[in-house]
Backbone as ProteinMPNN parsed JSONL, in Angstrom:
{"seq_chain_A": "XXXXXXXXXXXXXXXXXXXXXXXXXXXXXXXXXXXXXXXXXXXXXXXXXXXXXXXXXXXXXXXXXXXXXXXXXXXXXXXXXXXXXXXXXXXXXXXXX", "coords_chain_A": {"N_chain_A": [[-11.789, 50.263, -23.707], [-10.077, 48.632, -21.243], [-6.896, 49.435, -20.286], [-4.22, 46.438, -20.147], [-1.377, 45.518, -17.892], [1.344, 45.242, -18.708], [2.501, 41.674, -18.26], [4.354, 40.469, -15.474], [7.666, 39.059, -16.156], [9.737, 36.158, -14.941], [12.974, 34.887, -14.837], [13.45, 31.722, -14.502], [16.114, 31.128, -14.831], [17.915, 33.224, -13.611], [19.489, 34.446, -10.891], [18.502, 35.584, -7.404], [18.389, 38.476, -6.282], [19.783, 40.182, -3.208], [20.164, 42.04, -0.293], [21.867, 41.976, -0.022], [23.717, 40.092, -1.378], [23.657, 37.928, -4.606], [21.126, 35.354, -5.03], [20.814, 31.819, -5.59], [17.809, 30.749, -7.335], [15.657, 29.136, -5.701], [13.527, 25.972, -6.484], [10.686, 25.199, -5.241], [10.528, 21.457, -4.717], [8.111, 19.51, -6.387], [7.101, 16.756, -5.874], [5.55, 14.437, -3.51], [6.742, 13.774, 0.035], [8.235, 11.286, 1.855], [6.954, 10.932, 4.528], [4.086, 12.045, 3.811], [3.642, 9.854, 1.577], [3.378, 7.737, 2.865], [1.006, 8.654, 4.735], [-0.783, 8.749, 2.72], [-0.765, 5.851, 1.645], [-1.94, 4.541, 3.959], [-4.255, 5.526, 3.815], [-5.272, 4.876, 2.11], [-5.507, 1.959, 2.045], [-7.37, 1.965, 4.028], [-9.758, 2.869, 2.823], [-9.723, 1.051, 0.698], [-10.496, -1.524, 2.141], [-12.872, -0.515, 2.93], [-14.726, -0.273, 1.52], [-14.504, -2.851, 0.116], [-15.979, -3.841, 2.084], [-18.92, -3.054, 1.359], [-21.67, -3.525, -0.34], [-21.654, -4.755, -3.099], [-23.064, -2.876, -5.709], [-23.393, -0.462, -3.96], [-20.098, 0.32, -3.402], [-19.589, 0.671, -6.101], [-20.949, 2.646, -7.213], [-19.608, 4.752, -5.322], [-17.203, 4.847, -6.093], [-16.891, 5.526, -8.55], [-18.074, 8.237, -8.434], [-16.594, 9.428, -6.067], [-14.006, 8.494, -5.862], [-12.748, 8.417, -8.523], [-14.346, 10.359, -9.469], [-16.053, 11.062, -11.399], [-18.815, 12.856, -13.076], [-22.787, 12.777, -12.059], [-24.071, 12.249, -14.473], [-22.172, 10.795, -15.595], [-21.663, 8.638, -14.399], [-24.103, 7.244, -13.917], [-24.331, 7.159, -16.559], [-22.278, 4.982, -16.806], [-22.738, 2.837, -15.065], [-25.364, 1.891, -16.062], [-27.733, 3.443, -15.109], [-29.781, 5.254, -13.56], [-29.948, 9.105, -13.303], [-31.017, 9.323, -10.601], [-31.219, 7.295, -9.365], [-28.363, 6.574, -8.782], [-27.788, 8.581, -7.164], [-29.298, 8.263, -4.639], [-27.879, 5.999, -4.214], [-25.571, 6.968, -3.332], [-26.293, 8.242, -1.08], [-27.048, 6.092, 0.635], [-24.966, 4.554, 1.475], [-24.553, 1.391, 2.42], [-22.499, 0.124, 4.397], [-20.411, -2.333, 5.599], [-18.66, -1.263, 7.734]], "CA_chain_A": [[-11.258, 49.072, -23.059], [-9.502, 48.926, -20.275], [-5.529, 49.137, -20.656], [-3.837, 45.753, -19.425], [-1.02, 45.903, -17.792], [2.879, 43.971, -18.719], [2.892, 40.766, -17.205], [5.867, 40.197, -15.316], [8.0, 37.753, -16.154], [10.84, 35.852, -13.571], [13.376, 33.502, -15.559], [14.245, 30.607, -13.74], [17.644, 30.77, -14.661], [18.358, 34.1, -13.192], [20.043, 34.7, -9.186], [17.49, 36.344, -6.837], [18.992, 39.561, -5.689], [18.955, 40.597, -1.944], [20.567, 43.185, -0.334], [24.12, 42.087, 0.354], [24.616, 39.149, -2.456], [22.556, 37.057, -5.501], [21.387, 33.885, -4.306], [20.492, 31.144, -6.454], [16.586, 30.858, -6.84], [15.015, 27.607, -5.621], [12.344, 25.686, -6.956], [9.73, 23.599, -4.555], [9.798, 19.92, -5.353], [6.342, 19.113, -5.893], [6.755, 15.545, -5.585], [5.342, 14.516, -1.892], [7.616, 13.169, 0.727], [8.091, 10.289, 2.989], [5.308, 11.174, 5.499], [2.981, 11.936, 2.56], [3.428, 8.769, 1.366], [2.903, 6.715, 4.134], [-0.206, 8.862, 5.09], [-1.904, 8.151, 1.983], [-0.917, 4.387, 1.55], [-2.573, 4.093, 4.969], [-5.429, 5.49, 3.844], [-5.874, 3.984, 0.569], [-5.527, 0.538, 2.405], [-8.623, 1.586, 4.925], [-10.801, 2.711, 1.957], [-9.712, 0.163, 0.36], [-11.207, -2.41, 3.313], [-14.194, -0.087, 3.28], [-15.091, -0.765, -0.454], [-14.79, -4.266, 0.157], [-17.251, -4.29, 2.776], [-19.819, -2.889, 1.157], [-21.991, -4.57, -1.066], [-21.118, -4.198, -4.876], [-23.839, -1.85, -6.219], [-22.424, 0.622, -3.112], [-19.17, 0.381, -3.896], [-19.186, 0.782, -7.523], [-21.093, 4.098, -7.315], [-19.024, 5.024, -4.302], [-15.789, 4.869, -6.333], [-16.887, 6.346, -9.972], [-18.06, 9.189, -8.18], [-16.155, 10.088, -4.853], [-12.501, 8.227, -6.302], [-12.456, 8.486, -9.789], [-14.357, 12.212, -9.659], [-17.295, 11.005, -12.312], [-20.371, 13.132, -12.634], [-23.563, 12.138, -11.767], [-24.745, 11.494, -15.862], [-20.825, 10.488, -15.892], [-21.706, 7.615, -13.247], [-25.372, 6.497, -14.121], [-24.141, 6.085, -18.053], [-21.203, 3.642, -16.621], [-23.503, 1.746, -14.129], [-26.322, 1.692, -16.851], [-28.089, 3.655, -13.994], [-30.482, 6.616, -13.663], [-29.152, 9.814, -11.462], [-31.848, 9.575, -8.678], [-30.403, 6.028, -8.085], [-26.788, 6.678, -8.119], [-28.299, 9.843, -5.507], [-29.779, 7.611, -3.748], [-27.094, 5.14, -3.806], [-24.635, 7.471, -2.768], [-27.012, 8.514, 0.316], [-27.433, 4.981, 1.301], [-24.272, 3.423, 1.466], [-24.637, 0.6, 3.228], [-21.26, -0.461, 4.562], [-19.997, -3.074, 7.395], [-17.126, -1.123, 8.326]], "C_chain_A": [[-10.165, 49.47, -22.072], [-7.533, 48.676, -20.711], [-4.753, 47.472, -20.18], [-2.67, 45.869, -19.074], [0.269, 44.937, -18.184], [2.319, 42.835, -18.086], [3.919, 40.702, -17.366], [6.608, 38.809, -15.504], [9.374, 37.414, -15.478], [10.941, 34.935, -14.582], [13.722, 32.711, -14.222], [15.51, 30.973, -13.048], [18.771, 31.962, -13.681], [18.319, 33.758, -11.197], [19.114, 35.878, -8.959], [18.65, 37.242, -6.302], [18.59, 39.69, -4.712], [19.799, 41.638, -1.373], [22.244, 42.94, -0.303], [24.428, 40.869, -1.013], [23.407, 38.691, -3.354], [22.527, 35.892, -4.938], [20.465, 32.967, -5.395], [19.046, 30.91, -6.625], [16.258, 29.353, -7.37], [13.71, 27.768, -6.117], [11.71, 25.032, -6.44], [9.888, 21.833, -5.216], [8.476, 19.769, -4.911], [6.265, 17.854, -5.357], [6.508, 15.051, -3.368], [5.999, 13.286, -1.197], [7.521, 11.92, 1.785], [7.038, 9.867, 3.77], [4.029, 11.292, 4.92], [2.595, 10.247, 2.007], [2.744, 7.785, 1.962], [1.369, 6.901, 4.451], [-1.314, 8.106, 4.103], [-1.951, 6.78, 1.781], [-1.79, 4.097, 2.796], [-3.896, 4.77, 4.765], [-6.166, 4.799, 2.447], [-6.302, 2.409, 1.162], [-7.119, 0.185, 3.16], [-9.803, 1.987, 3.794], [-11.046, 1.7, 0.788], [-10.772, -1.204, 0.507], [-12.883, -2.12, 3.242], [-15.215, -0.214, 2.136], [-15.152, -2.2, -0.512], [-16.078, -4.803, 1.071], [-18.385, -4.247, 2.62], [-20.454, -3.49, -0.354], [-21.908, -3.768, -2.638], [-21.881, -2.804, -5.46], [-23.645, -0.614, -5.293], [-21.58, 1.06, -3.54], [-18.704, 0.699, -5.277], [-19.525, 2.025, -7.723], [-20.098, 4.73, -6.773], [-17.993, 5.602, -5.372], [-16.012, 5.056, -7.547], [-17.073, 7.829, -9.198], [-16.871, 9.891, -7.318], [-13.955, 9.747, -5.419], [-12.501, 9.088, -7.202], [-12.647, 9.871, -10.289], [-15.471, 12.357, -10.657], [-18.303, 11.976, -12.072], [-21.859, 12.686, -12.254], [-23.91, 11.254, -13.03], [-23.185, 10.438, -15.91], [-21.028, 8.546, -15.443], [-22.78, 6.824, -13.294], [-24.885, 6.023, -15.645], [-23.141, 4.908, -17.348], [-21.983, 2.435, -16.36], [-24.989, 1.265, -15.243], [-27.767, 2.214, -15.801], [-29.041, 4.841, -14.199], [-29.492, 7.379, -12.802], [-29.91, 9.801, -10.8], [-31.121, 8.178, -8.316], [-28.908, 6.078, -7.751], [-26.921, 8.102, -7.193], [-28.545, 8.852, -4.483], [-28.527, 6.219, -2.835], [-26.26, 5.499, -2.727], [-25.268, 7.632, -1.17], [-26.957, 7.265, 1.384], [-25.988, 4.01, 1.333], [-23.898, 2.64, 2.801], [-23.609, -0.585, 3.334], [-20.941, -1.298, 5.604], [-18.572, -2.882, 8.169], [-17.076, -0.903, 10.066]], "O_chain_A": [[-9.496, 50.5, -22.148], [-7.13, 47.738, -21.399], [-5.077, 47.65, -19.005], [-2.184, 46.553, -19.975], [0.104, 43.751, -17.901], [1.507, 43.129, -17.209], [4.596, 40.757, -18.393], [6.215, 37.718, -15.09], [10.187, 38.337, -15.422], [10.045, 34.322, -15.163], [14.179, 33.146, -13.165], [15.93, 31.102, -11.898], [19.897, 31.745, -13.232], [17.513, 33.14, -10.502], [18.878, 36.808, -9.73], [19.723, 36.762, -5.937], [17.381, 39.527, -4.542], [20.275, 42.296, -2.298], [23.298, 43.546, -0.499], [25.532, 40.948, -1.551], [22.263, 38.976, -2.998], [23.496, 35.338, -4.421], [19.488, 33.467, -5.952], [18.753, 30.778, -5.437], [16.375, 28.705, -8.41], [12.981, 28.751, -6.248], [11.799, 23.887, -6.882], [9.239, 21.331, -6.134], [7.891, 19.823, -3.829], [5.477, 17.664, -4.43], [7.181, 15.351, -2.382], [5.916, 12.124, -1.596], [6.513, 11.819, 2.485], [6.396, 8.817, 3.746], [3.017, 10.769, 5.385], [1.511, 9.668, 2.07], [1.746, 7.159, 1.606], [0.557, 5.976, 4.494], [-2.226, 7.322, 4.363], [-3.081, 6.297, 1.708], [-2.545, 3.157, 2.544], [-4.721, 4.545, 5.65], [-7.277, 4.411, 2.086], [-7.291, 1.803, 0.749], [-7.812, -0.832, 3.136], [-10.847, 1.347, 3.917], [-12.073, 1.514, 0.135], [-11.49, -1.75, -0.331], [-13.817, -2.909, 3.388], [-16.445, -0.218, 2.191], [-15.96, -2.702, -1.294], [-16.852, -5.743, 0.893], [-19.155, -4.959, 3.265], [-19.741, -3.829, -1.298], [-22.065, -2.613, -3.035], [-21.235, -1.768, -5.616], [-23.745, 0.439, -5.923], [-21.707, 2.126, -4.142], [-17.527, 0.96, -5.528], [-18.723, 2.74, -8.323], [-19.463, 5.415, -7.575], [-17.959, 6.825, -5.509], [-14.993, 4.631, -8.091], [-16.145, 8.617, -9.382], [-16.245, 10.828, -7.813], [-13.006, 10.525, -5.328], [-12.324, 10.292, -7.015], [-11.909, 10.522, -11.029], [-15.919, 13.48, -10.887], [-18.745, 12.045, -10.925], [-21.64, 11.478, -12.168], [-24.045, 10.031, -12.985], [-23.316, 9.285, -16.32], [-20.621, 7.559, -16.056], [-22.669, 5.701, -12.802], [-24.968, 4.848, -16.001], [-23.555, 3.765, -17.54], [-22.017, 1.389, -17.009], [-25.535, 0.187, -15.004], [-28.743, 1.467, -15.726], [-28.902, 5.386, -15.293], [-28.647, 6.956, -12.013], [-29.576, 10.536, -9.87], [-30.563, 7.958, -7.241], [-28.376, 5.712, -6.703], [-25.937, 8.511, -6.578], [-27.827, 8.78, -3.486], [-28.385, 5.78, -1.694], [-26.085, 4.914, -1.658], [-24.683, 7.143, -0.204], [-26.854, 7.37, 2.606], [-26.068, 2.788, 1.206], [-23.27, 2.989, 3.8], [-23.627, -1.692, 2.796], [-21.28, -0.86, 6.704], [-17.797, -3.611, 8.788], [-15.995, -0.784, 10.642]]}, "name": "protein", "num_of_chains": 1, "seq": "XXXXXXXXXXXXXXXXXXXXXXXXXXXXXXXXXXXXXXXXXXXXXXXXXXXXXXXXXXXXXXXXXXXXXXXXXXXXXXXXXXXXXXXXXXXXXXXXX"}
């Protein structure tokens, strides 16, 4: 077997060393900012619109699969559906945007 090797490990709490002083070591905020925000409320609002336009049996596949992230069996058990029609559905969505 092959040897593995240490993993390294970095505390938090410890000052990053650099050549002339320690400097405190930052952490990214993950949370997304201002402009993030905005972007996605403005797009939630137009897929929003675009889900409304289309006629129910569209829309309902549309948004187990492509939103929500369902699999195909994931998405035909919900809808009480086969997968060639939620394929098919998906292929055909017939929207009035």
């Amino acid at each position: 077997m092959r040897r593995r090797r240490p993993e390294r490990m970095v505390s938090l709490d410890e000052d990053v060393k650099t050549e002339e002083r320690f400097v405190p070591r930052e952490i990214a905020d993950g949370s997304p900012n201002p402009e993030q925000l905005y972007k996605t409320s403005g797009v939630e609002e137009i897929l929003s619109k675009t889900i409304r336009g289309c006629p129910q049996v569209f829309g309902r596949v549309f948004v187990l699969r492509d939103v929500e992230g369902l699999s195909y069996e994931e998405t035909a058990d919900a809808l009480d559906s086969s997968i060639p029609a939620v394929k098919s559905r998906l292929l055909r969505r017939a929207c009035n945007s």
